[in-house]
Backbone as a printed PyTorch tensor [residue, N CA C, xyz], in Angstrom:
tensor([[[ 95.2850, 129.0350,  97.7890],
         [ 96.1650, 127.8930,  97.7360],
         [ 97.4890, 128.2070,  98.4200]],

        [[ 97.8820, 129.3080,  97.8480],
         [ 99.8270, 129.7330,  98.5010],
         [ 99.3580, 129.7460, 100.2140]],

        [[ 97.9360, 130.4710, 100.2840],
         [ 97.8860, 131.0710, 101.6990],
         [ 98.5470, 129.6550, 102.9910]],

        [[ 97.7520, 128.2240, 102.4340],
         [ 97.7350, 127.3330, 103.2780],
         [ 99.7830, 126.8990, 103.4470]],

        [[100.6130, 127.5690, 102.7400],
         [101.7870, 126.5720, 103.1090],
         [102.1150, 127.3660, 103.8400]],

        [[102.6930, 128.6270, 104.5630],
         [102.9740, 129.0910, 105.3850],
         [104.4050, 129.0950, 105.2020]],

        [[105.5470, 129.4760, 106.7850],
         [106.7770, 129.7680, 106.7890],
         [107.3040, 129.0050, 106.3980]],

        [[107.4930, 127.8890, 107.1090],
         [108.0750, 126.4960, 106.9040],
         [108.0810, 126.0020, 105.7260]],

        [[106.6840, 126.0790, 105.1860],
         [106.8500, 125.6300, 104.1440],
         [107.7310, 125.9170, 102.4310]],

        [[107.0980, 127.7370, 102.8610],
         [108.0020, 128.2100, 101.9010],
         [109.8640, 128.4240, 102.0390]],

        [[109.7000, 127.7710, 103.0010],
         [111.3800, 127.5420, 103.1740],
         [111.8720, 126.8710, 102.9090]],

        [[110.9290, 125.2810, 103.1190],
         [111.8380, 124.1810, 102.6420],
         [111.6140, 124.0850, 100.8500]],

        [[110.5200, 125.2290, 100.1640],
         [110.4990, 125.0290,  99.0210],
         [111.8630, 125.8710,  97.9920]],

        [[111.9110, 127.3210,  98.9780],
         [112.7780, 127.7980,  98.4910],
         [114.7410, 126.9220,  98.6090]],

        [[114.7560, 125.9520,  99.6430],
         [115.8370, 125.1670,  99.8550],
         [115.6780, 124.1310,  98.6180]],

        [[115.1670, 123.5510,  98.2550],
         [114.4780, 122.6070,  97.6090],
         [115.3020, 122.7100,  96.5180]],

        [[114.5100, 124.2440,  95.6050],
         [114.6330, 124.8980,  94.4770],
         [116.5060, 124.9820,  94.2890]],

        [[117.1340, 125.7060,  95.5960],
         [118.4600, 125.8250,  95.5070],
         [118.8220, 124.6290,  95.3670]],

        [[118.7780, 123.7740,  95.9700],
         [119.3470, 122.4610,  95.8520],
         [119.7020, 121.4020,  94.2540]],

        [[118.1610, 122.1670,  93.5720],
         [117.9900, 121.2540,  92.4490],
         [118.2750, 122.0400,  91.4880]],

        [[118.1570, 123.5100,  91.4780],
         [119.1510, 124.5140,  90.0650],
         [120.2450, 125.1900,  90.5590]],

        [[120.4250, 125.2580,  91.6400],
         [121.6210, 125.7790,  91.8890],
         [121.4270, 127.5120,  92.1490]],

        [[122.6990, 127.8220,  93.0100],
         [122.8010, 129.5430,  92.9590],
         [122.7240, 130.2090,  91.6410]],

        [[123.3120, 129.9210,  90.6730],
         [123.6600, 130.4930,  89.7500],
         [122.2190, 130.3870,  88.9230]],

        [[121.3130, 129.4210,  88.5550],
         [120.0070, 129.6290,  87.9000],
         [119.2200, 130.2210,  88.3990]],

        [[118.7580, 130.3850,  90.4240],
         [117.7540, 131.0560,  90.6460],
         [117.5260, 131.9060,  90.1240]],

        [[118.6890, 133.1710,  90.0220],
         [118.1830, 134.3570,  89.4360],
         [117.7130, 134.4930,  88.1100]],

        [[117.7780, 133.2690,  87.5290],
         [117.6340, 133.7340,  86.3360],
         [115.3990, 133.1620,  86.3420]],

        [[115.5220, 132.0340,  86.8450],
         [114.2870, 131.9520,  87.4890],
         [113.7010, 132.5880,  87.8610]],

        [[113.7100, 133.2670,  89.2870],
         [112.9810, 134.7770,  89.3840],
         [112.6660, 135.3230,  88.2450]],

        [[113.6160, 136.1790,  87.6100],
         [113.2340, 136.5720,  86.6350],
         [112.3360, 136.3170,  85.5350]],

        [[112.2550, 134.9960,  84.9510],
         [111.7640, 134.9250,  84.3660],
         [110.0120, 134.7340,  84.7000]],

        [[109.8750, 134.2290,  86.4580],
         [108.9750, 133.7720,  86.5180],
         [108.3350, 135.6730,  86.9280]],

        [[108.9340, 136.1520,  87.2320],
         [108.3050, 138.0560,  87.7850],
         [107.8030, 138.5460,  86.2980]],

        [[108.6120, 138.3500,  85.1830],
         [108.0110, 138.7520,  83.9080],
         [106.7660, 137.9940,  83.2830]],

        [[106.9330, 136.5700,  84.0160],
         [105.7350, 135.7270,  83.6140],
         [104.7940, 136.3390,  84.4030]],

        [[104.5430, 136.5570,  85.3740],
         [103.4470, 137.2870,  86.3560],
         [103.1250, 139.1930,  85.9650]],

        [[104.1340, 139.6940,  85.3280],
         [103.4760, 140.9240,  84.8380],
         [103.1050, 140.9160,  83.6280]],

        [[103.5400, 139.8180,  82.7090],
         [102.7570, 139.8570,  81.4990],
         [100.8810, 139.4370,  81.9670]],

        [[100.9590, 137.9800,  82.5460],
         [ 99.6480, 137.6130,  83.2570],
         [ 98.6910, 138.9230,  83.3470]],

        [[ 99.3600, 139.6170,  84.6920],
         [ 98.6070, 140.5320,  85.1970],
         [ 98.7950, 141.7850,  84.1050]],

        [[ 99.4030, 142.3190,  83.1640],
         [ 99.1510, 142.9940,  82.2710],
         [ 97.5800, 142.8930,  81.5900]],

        [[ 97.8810, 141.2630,  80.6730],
         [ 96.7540, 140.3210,  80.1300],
         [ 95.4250, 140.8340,  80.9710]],

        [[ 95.6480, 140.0170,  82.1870],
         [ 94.3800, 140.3750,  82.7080],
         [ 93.4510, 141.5740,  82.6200]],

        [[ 94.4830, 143.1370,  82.9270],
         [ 93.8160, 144.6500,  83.1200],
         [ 93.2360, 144.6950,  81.9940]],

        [[ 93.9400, 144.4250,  80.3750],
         [ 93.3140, 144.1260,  79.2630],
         [ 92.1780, 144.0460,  79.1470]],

        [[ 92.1020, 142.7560,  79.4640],
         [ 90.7750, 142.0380,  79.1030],
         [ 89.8360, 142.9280,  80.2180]],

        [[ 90.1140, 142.6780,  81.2240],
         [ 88.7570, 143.1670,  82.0800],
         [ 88.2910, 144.8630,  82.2600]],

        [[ 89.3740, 145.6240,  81.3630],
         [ 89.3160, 146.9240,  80.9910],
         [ 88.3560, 146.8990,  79.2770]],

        [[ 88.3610, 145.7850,  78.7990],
         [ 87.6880, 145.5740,  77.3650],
         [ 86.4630, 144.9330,  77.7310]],

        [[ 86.2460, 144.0000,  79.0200],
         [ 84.8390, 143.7600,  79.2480],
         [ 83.8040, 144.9050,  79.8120]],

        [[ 84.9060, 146.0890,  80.4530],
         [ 84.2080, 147.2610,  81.0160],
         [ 83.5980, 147.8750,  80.0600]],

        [[ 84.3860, 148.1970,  79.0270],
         [ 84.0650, 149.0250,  77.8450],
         [ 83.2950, 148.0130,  76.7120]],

        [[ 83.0830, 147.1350,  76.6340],
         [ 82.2460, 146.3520,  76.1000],
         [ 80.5580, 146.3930,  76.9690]],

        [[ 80.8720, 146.5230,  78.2070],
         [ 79.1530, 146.7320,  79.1110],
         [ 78.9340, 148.1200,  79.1030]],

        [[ 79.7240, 149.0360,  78.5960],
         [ 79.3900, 150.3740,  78.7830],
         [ 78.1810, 150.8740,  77.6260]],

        [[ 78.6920, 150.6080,  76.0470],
         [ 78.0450, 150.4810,  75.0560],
         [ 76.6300, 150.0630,  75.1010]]])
C-alpha cells in the first residue's frame, strides 16, 4: 500500500500533517506513532515465536 504513493506524495502528506498539528505536535506524533510500531512489531515476534514453539511439540 505505502509502496504506491511515492515522493510527492509523501510530501504533500508530510505538509498536510504540519499544516493541521502544527510544529510543536509533530514530535510528539512521531513518537507516539514509532512506539506504536515497536510495540506492534514486538506483539508480532511474540506470537509467531509461540506459534514456532507450539509446532515444535
Amino acid at each position: 500500500m505505502l509502496s504506491n504513493i511515492g515522493i510527492p506524495g509523501l510530501i504533500l502528506i508530510l505538509v498536510l500533517a504540519l499544516i493541521i498539528f502544527g510544529p510543536k505536535k509533530l514530535p510528539e506524533i512521531g513518537r507516539a506513532f514509532g512506539e506504536t510500531l515497536k510495540e506492534f512489531k514486538k506483539s508480532t515476534r511474540e506470537l509467531t515465536k509461540d506459534d514456532d514453539n507450539d509446532n515444535r511439540k
